[in-house]
C-alpha positions as CSV (number, residue, x, y, z in Angstrom):
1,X,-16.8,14.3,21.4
2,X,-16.2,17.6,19.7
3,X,-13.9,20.2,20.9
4,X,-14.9,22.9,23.0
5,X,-15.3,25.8,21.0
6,X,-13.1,28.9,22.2
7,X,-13.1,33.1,21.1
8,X,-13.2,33.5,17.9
9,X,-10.6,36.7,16.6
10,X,-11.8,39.3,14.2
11,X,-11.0,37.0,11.2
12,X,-13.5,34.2,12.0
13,X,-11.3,31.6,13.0
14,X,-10.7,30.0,16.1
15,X,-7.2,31.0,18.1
16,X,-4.9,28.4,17.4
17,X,-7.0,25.9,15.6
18,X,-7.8,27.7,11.8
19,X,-10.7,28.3,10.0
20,X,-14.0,27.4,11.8
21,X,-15.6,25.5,8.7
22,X,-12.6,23.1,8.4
23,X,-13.1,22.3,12.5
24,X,-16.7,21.9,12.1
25,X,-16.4,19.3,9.1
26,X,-14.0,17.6,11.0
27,X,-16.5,17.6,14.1
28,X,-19.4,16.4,12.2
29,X,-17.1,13.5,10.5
30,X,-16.4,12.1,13.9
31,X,-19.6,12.7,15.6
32,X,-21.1,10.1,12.6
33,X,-18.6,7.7,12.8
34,X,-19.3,7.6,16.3
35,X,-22.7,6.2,16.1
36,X,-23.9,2.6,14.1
37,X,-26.7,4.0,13.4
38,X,-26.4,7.5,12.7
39,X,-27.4,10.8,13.8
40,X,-30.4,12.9,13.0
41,X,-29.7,16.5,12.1
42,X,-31.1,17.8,15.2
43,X,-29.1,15.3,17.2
44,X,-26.2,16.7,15.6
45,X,-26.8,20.5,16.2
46,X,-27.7,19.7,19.6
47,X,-24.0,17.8,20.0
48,X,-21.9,20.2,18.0
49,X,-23.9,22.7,19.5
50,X,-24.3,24.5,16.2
51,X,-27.5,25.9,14.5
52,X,-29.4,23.5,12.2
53,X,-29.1,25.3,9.1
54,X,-25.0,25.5,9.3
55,X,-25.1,21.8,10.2
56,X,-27.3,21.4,7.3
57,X,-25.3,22.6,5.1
58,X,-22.2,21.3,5.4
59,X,-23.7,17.6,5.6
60,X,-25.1,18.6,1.9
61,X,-21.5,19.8,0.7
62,X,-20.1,16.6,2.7
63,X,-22.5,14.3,1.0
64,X,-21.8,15.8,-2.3
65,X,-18.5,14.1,-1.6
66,X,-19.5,11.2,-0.2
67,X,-17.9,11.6,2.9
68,X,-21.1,10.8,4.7
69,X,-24.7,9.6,3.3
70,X,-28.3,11.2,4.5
71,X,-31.1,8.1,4.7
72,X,-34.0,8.4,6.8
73,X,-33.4,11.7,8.4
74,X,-30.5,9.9,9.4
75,X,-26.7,11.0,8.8
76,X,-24.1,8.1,8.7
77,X,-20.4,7.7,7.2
78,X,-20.6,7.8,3.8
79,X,-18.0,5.4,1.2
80,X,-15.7,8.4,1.3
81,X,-14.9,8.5,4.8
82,X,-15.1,4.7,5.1
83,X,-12.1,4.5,2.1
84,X,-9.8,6.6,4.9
85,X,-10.0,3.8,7.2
């Protein structure tokens, strides 16, 4: 489950945690490794509670990478991520 979010301070980061893009990536990395099947983008903003078009685009950047894979309207682990393990 991702974390909850907290304040952010005047820099755009979250107190304690760093930069909100790095937390977000790491929430959407474990959100789809969560589920067999994947997640829909919509299913995704709704859970990381995050607007569509940010989630959007870091699932492009991550699948650029090939940390996860888009198929279907559906997001899932991509061979990046799955080499960590």
């Amino acid at each position: 489950m991702p974390r909850k979010r907290t304040s952010d301070d005047e820099n755009g980061a979250q107190r304690g945690a760093g930069p909100r893009s790095a937390l977000r990536v790491m929430d959407i990395l474990h959100a789809v490794s969560n589920e067999p099947e994947g997640l829909t983008l919509a299913q995704l903003s709704e859970q990381l509670r995050l607007p569509k078009t940010s989630v959007f685009s870091l699932l492009k950047a991550l699948e650029a990478g090939q940390y996860v894979r888009g198929r279907d309207g559906r997001w899932s682990p991509g061979r990046g991520q799955l080499e960590w393990v």
